[in-house]
PAPA-651577 format. One record per atom (N, C-alpha, C): x, y, z. Coordinates in steps of 0.001 Angstrom, whole numbers, plus 500000, padded with zeros to 6 digits. Atoms other than C-alpha are relative to their C-alpha. Example, Ala and Ser with C-alpha at 12.3 -4.5 7.8 and 13.67 -1.06 7.14 Angstrom:
REM residues 2
500890498810500000512300495500507800500900501200500000499180498810499940513670498940507140499230501090500730
REM end
This chain:
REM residues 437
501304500347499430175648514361535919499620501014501068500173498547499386173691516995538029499555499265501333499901501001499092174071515961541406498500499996500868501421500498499467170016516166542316499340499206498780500956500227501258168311513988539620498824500875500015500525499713500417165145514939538201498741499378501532500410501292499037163483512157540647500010500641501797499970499525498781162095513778544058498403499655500722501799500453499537158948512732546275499776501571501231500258499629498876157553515454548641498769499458500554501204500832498936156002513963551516500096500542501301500016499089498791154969515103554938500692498394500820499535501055499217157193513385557264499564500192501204500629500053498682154895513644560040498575499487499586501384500392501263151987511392558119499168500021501323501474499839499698148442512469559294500236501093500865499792499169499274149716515697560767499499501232499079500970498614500488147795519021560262500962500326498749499719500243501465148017519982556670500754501711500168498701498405499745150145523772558215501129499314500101498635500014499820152782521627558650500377499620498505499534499988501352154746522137555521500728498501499969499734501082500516155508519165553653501959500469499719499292500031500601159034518754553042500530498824498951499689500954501405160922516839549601500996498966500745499002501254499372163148513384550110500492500204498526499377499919501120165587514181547133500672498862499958498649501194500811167592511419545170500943500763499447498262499340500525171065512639545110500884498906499347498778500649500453173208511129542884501360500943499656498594499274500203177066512208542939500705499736499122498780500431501411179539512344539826500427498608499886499313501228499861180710509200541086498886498773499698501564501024500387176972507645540713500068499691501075500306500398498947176930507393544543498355500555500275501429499620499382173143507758545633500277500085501664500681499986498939171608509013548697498584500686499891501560499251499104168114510189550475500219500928500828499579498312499510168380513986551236498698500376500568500873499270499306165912515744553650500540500955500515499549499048499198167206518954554021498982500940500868500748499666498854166344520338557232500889500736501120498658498874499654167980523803558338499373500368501781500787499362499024165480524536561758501234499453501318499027500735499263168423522515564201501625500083498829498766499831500692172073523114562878500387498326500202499803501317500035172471519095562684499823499109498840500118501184500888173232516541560315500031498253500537500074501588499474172122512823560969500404498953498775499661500702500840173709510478558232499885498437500624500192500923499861172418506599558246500905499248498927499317500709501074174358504162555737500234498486500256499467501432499889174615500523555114500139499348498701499621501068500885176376497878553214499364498956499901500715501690499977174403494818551913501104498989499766499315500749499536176068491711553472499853499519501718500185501209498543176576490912556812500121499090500915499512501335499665176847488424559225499314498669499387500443501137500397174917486076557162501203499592499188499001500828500205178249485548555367501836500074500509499418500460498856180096484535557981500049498376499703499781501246500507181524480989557494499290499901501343500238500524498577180380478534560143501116499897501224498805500365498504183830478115561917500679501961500230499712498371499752184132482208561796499129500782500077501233498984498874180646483210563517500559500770500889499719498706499311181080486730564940500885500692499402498485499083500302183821487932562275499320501289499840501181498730500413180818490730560806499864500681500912500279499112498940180092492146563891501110500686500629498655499942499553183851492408565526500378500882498777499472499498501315184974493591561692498910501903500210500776498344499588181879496561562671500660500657500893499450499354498901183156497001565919501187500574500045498411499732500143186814497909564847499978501432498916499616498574500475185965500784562403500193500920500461499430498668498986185913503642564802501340499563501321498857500075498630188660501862566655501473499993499725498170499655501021191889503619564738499580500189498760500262499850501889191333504979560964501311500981500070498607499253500857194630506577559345501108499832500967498994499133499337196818508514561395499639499479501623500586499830499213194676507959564035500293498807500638500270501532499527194924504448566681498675500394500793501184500187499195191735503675569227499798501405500887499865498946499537192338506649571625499580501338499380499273498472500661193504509334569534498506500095499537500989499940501074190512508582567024498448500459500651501202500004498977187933508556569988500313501436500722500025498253499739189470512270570593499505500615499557500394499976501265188878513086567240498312500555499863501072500626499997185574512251567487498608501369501050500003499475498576184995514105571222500053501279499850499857498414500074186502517439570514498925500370499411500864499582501148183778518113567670498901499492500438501357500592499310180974516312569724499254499130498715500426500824501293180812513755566411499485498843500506500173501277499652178884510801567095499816499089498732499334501178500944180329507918565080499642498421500280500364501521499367178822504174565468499745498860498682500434500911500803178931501147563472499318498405500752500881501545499586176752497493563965500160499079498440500485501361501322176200494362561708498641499007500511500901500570500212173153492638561300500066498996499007500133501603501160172281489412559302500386500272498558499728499401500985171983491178556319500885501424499624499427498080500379174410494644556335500969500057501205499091499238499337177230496207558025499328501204499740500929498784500181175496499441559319500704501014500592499028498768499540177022503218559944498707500872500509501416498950499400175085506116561790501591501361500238499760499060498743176553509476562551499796501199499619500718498803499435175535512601563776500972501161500325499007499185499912177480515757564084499301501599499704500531498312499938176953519735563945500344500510498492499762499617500993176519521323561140501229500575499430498731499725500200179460523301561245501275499472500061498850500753499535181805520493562181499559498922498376500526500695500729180558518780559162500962499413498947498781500089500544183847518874556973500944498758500650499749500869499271185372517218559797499730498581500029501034501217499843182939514597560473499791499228498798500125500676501531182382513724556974502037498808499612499153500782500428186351512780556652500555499395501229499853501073498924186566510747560256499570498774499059501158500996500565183692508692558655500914499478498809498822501207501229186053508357555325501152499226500829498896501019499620188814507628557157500130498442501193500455501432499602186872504934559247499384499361498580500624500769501133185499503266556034500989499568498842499076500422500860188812503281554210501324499813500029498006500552499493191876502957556352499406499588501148499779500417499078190671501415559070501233499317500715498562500514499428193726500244561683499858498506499965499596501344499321192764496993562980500972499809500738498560500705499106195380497104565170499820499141500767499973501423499479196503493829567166498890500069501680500213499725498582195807495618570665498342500251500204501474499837500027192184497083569668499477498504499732500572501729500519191303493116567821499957499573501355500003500953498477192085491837571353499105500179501116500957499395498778190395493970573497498176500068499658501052500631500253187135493796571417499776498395500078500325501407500211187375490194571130499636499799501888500634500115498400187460490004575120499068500222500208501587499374499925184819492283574902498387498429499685500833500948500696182635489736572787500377498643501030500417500612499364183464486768574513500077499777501606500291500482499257182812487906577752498690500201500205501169500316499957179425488893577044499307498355499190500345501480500011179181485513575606499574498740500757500320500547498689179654484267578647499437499892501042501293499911498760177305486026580646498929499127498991500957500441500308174593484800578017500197498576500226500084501007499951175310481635578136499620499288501246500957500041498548173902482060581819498190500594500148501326499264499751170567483894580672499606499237498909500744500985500573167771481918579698499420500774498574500249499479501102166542484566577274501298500052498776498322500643500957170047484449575587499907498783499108499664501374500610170070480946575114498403499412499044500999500442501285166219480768573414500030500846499268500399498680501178166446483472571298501140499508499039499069500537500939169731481737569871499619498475499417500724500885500647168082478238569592498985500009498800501033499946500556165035479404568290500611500157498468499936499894500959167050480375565223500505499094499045499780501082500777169435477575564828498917498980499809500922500954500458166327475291564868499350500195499005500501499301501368164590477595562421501027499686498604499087500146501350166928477574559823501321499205499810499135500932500110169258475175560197501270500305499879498446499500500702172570474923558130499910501362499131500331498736500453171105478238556400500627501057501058499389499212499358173463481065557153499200500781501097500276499230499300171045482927559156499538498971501174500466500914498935170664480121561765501697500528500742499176500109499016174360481149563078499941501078500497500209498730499270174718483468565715500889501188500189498894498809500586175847486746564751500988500651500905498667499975499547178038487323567599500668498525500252498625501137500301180234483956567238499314498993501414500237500699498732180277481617569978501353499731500771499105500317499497182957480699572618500899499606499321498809500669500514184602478317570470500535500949498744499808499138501396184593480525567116500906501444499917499267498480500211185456483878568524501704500226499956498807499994499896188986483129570003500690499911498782499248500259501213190213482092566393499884500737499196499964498826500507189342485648564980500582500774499903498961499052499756192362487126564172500342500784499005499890498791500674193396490354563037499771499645498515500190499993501086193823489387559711498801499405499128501287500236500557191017487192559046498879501113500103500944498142499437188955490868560515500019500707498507499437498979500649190939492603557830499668499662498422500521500537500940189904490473555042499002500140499192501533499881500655186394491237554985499560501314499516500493498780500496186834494827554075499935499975498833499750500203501419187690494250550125498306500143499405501434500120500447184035492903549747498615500388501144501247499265499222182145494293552663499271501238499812500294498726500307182611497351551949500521500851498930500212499909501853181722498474548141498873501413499441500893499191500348179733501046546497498970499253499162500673500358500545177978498450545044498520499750501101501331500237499024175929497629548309499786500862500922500066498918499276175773501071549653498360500775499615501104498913499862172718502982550914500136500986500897500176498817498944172605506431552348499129500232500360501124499122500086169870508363553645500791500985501270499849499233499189170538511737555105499174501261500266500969499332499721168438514131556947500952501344500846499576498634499334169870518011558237500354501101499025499554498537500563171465521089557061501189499903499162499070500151500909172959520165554162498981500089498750500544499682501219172362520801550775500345499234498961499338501289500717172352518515547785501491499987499053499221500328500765175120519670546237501175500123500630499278500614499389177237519712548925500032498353500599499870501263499532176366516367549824500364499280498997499723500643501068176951515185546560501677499952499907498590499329499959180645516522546865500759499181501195499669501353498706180801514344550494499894498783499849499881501712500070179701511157549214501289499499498860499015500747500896182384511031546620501277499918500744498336500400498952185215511695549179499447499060500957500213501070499123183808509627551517500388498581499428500492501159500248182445506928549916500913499693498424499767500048501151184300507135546147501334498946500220498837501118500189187716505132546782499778498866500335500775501425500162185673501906547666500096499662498644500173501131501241185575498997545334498650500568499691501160499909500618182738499604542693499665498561500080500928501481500554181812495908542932500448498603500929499170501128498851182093493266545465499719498336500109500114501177500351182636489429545311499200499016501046501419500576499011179617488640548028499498499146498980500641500778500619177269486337546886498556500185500290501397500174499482173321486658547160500200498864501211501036501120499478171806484825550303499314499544499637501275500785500619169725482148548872498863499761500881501486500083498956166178481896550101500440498930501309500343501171499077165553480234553557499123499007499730501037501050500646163501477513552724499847498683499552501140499692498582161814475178553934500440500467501813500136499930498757161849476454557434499742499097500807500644500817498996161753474294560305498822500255500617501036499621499363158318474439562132499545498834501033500465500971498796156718472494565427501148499598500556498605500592499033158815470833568046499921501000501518500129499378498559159461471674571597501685499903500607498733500499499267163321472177572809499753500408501263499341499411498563164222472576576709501253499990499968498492499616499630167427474288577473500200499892501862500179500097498940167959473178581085501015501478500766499183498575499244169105476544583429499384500129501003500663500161498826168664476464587111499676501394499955499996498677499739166832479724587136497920499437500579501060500177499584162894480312588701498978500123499178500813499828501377161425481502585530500832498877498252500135500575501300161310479929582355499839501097498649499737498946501060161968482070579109499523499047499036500775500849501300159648480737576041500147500481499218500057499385500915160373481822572520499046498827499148500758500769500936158288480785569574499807500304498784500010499457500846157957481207566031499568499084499228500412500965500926156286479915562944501201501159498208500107499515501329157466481032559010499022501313500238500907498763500485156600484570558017500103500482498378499695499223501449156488486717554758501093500766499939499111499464500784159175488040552540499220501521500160500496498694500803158832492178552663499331499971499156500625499760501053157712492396549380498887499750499811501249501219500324154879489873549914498594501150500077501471499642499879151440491246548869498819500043501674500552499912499172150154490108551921500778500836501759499383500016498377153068491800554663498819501100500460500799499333499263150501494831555585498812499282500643500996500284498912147772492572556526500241499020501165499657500500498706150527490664558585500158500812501020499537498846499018151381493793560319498661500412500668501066500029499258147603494057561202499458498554500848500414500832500051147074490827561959500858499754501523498377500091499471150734490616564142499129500804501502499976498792498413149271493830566092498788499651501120501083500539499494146107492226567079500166498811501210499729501277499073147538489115568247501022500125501100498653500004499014150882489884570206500960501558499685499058498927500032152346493227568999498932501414500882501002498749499384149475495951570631500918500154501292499804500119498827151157495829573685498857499663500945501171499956498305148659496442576863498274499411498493501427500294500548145855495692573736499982498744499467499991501107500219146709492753572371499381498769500031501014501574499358144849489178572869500759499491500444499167501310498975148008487093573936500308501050501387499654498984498819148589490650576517498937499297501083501178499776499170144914490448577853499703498470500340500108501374499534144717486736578114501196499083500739498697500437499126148167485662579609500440501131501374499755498934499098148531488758581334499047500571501013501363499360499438145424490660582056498831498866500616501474500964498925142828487758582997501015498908500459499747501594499007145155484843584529501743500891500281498870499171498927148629487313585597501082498538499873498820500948499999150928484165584134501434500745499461498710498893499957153755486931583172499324501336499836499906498244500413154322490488582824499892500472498775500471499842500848154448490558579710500483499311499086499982501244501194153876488508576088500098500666499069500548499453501245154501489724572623500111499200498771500209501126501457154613488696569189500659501240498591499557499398500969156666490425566043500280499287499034499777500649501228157109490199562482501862500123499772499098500024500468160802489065561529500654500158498671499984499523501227161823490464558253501908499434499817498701499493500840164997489646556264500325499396498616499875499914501439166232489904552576499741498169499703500821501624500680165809485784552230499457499430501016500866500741499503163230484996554472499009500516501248501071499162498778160481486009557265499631499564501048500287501350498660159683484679560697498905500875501012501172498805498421156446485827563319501137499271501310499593500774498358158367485174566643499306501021500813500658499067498424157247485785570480500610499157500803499683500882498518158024484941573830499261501093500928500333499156498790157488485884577160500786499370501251499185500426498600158896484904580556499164499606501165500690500201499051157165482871583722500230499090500489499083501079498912157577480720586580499776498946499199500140501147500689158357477457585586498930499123500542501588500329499550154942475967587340499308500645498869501015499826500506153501477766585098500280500359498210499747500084501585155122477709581921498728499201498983501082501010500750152535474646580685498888500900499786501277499390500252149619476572581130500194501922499137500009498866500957150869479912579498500185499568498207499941500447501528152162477995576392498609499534499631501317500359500612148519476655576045499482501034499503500931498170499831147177480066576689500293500023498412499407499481501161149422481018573898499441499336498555500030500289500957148874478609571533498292499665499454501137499882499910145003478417572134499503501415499014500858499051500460144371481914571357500498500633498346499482499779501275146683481841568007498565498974499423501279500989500762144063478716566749498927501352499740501369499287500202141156481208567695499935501154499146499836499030500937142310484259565935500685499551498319499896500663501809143471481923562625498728499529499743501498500637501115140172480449562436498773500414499853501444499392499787137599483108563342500369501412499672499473498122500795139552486580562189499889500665501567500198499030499509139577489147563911498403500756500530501242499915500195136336490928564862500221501745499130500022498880500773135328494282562924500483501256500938499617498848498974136192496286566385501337499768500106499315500554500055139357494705566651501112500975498505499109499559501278140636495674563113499983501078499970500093498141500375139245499561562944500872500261500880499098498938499063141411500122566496501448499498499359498714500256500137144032498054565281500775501493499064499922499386500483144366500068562363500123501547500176499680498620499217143832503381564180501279500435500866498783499848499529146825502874566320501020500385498918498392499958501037149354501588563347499982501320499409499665498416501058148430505004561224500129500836501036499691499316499339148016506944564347501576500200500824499146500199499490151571506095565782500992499876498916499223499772501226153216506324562339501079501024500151498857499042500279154327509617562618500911500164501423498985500044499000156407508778566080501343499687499919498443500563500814159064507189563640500437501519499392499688498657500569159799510694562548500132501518500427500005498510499331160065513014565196501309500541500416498108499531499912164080513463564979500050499982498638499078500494501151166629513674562320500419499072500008499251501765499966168247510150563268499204499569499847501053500760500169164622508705563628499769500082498091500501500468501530163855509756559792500908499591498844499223500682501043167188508743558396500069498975500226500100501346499524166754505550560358499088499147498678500830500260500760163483505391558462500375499822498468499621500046501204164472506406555270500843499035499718498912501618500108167485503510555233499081499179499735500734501236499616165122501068556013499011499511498527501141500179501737162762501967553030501053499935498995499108500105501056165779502002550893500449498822499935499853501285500087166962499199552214498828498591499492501368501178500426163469497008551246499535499908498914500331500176500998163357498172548108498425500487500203501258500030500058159959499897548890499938501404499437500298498495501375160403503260546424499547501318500969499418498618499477161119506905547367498322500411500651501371499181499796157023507322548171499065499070500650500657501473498858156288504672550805499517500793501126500833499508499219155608507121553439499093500415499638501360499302500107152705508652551936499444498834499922501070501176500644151688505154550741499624499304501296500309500932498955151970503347554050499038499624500481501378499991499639149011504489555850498958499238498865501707500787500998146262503873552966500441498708500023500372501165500265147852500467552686499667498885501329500448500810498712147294499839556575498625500114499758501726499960499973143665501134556047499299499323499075500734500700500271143340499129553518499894498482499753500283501865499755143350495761554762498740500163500120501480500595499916140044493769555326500161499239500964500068500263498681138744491864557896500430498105498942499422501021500881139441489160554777501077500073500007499533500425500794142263489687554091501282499625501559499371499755498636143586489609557924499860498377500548499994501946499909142121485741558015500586499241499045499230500559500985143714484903554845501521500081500470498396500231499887147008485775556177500264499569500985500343500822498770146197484366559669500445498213499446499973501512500552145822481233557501501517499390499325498909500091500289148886481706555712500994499712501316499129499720498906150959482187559075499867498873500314500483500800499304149029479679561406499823498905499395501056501210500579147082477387559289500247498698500276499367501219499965149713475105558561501149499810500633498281499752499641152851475720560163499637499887501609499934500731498466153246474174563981500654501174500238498877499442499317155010476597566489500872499160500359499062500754499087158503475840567482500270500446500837499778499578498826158858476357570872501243499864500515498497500348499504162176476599572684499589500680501660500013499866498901161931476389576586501295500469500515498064500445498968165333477742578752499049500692501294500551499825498352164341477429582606500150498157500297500887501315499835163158474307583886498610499972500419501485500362500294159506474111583125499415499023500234500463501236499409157299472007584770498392499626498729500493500086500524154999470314582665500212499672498598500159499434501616156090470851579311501298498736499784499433501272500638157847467574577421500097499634498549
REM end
């Protein structure tokens, strides 16, 4: 097999940027082994930025072993082969390699960055974190401390404690209601071997995505993903996440925390990626709580009555299910009257749209601020992952824009309606809030 397919998009990865700046190609590399990646070679900086993730996650995470996904991330760069925690973090140092793994709901995620010429190197750290990891007893311990003693500070910060409600109330016994670093009681019983367990099926070439952006060429990279990535299991005994669904919606919790402010999260049901309508949530989103300083919940909580600093509102995306959340932060006197604020000016923008000034700036921002996701090599392999990961096809950056421009001022109340219409906010108070019951 010829390790560039046939299969290549060129697109300007700086979308709506003067038409001198040369477009460069996003190649589909496939390697002998049938490993894929997303190639942007890019020789002007001697640097390679490599993104990669496994589909999985802490969404399967039992309930009495919340936080193994994340801890199981945190332990790859901590000892691979030859190497224990130290040594490996020399390794690493001498060659100025930057090596980092995370877990998220859906994926165990890799990033790293390194010099072109150290690239040999760097390429077999990365294997030998991905396929001998140590786990040793001494590193398991000292992360685990790690984890629950930031556990313990949150469990003192009010934003902590609604941002973790808000989800178990959302979704319930649905894996993505537990909280992906563990909890007090869960973490302590995370031991080495249960850690060591989850590599078999975490990490597979079946749920592998690359995207890489620098000074590499495809057929050397094709030649790296098979040592890297080739002695992985071809096939792993995960299971789909089944849809979230139904979602909890309405309700009001208080988390009592002697503090002076009050921390409000809130969220209704959102759209699935894929959904026909997510671009005119993403206009719709930016209008109401994502603009920052432009916003309507900014300029009305903030700007005309100064009840916090600041309010926003984002779209929550993941592989089974979607959520708009927001919060903001304010004295507890005045919590009552910001949640009105809040939930006042969601009614007015579900049942009257947007206005026609409203949508053209919205819209002018999102395409104008597009190409800010793309002004590094880590930023566009970030990117590129992301589109790989969504399943949104090798030619989404060119497409993006036209499909922000072409929402309607219809189709921005139709999905208003969808969001709002019917679906109550659930609110989750941590402070003590006066007023609010």
């Amino acid at each position: 097999m010829s390790p560039v397919e046939p299969e290549s998009q060129t697109i300007s990865l700086q979308p709506g940027a003067p038409r001198q700046n040369a477009p460069r190609k996003v190649q589909r590399v496939v390697s002998p082994l049938g490993i894929e990646a997303w190639l942007v070679e890019e020789y002007a900086v001697p640097l390679i930025a490599v993104e990669f993730a496994f589909r999985g996650g802490a969404a399967h995470d039992s309930a009495e072993h919340a936080g193994a996904a994340r801890i199981f991330a945190s332990l790859l760069d901590e000892g691979a082969g030859p190497y224990g925690s130290e040594a490996f973090q020399e390794q690493l140092a001498e060659r100025a390699i930057e090596l980092s793994f995370g877990a998220d709901r859906d994926a165990w995620r890799g990033s790293l960055k390194t010099l072109a010429r150290n690239k040999d190197r760097a390429f077999e750290l990365l294997r030998l974190a991905i396929t001998e990891p140590r786990f040793d007893d001494s590193a398991v311990e000292r992360v685990r401390e790690q984890v629950l003693a930031g556990l313990r500070h949150e469990a003192n910060d009010p934003d902590s404690l609604a941002a973790k409600a808000l989800f178990a109330r959302t979704f319930g016994d649905h894996p993505y209601g537990r909280p992906i670093k563990g909890t007090v009681d869960t973490v302590p019983g995370l031991t080495r071997d249960l850690i060591a367990a989850i590599k078999p099926d975490a990490l597979t070439r079946a749920g592998l995505v690359v995207s890489v952006v620098g000074a590499i060429d495809a057929a050397t990279l094709a030649g790296q993903l098979d040592a890297v990535f080739g002695a992985l299991p071809a096939s792993s005994r995960l299971e789909a996440i089944g849809p979230a669904s139904p979602l909890a919606t309405g309700g009001l919790e208080i988390i009592d925390v002697d503090v002076p402010q009050t921390s409000l999260r809130f969220a209704v049901p959102g759209l699935l990626r894929n959904d026909p309508d997510f671009m005119a949530a993403v206009v719709f989103n930016h209008i109401l709580g994502g603009g920052a300083f432009t916003s309507r919940l900014f300029q009305e909580v903030r700007e005309k009555r100064g009840l916090a600093y600041g309010v926003s509102t984002s779209l929550a995306t993941f592989r089974a299910a979607g959520l708009v959340v927001g919060g903001t932060a304010t004295k507890n006197e005045r919590a009552a009257e910001s949640l009105t604020v809040i939930r006042e000016e969601i009614a007015r923008l579900t049942n009257d749209g947007p206005s026609a000034d409203e949508l053209a700036k919205a819209q002018q921002y999102l395409v104008g601020s597009y190409p800010l996701q793309f002004d590094s090599s880590s930023k566009i392999a970030r990117q590129l992952l992301q589109i790989a990961l969504d399943d949104l096809g090798l030619d989404y950056i060119d497409r993006r824009n036209g499909l922000i421009e072409a929402v309607t001022l219809a189709d921005v109340q139709r999905v208003g309606e969808r969001l709002f219409g019917t679906s109550k906010l659930l609110v989750i108070a941590a402070g003590r809030p006066e007023g609010l019951a």
